[in-house]
N, C-alpha and C positions, 0 to 999 in steps of 0.2 A: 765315351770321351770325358774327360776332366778337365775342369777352366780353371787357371789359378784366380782367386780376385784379389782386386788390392785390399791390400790390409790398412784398415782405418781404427783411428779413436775412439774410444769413448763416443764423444760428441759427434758423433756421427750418426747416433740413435738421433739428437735434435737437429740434425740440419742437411738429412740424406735428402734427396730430391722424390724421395716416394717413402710413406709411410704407412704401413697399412697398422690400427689400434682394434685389438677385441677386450671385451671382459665380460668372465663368468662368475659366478656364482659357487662358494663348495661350502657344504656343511663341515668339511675338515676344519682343524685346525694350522695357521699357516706354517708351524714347524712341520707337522706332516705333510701338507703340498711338499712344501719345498723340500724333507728329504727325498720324496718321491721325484721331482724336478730335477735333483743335482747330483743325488750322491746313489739313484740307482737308476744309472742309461739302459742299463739291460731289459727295468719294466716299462721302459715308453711304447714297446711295442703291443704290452696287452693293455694298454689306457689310450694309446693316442695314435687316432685312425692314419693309415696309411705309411706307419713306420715299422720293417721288415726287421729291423737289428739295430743296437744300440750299444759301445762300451768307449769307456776310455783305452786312452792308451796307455800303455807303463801301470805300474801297480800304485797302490797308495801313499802318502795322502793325496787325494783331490782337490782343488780350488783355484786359485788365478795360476792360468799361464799353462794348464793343463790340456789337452786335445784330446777329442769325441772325433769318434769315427760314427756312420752312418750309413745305413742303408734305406733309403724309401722300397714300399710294394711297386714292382715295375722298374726295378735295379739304379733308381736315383741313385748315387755315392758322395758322401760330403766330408769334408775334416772340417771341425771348426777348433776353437783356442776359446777359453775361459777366460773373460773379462771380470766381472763381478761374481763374486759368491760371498752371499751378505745372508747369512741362515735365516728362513723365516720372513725376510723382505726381500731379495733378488740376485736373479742370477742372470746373465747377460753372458752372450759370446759371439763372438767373429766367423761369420764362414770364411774360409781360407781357400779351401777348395770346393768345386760342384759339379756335378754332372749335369748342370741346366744352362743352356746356352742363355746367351747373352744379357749375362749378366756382371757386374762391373764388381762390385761390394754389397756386402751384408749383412746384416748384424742382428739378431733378437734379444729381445727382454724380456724378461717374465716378473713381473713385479707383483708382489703377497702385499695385502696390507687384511687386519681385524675386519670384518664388515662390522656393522653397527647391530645386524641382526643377529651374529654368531657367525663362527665357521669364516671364512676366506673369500676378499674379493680378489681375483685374480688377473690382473692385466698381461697383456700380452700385445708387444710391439716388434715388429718387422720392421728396420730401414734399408731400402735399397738403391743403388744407383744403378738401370737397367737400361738398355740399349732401346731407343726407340722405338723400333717392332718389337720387341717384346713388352712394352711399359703397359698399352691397355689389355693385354694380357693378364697381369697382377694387377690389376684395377680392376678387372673383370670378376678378378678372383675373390674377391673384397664376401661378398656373401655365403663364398664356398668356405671361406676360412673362419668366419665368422661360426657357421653351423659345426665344422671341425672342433673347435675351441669349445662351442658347447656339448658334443658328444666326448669329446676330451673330458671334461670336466665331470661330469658323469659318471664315466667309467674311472675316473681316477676317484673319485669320493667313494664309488661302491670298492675299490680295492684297498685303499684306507678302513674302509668299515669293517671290511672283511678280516682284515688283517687285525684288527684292534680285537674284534671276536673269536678269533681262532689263533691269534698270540702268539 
């Protein structure tokens, strides 16, 4: 089953009723995160755990206003809409639709900035508005997503490497 949620702003990243924040670590550089981020859904599934399929819709160009279709492992299904596509500093978009009960709105960020050490720090922001039985749920989830975002990160720097070596 599919839940429509409401469609919200921007500002909804600052002032949803639940927010869950990670950040990793990439020795990429942050034009490479983020073309790997935005402009190829197809490879999220061999970088980032637990995603079965990834594309847009319609053909190119890509960027605001665009819609990502989704499949999670264990037949999650999502549409989201492209808010931000800012190359190299962030990409942000709207779930619109989900296959996750009780849940109202939501929205992520992925925010790139230079680290100081080299390579990419990369933020990553969930905000949601969710149905009271399910809220400590996604509060519960808080360490599972945190370790996702770093196996994430991992395997998206070794695919970046990979790529830069074999060209």
């Amino acid at each position: 089953m599919v839940w429509h949620l409401r469609s919200e702003a921007l500002e909804f990243l600052d002032r949803a009723p639940l927010r869950l924040s990670f950040a990793a670590q990439l020795e990429a550089p942050p034009d490479a995160v983020f073309r790997e981020l935005a402009t190829r859904p197809d490879s999220w599934p061999r970088w980032f755990p637990g995603f079965a399929s990834a594309a847009y819709v319609g053909g190119p160009p890509y960027g605001v206003g665009t819609a990502r279709r989704l499949r999670l492992v264990g037949g999650v299904r999502a549409l989201e809409t492209v808010l931000v596509w800012d190359p190299a500093r962030c990409f942000a978009y709207r779930v619109e639709e989900a296959g996750v009960p009780g849940v109202r709105a939501m929205m992520e960020k992925w925010r790139l900035a230079p680290s100081p050490y080299g390579g990419t720090t990369l933020h990553w922001t969930i905000a949601l508005d969710v149905r009271q039985p399910v809220r400590p749920v996604w509060r519960a989830a808080n360490p599972l997503l945190a370790g996702v975002l770093r196996r994430a990160a991992r395997r998206l720097d070794l695919r970046i490497a990979s790529a830069a070596v074999h060209g």
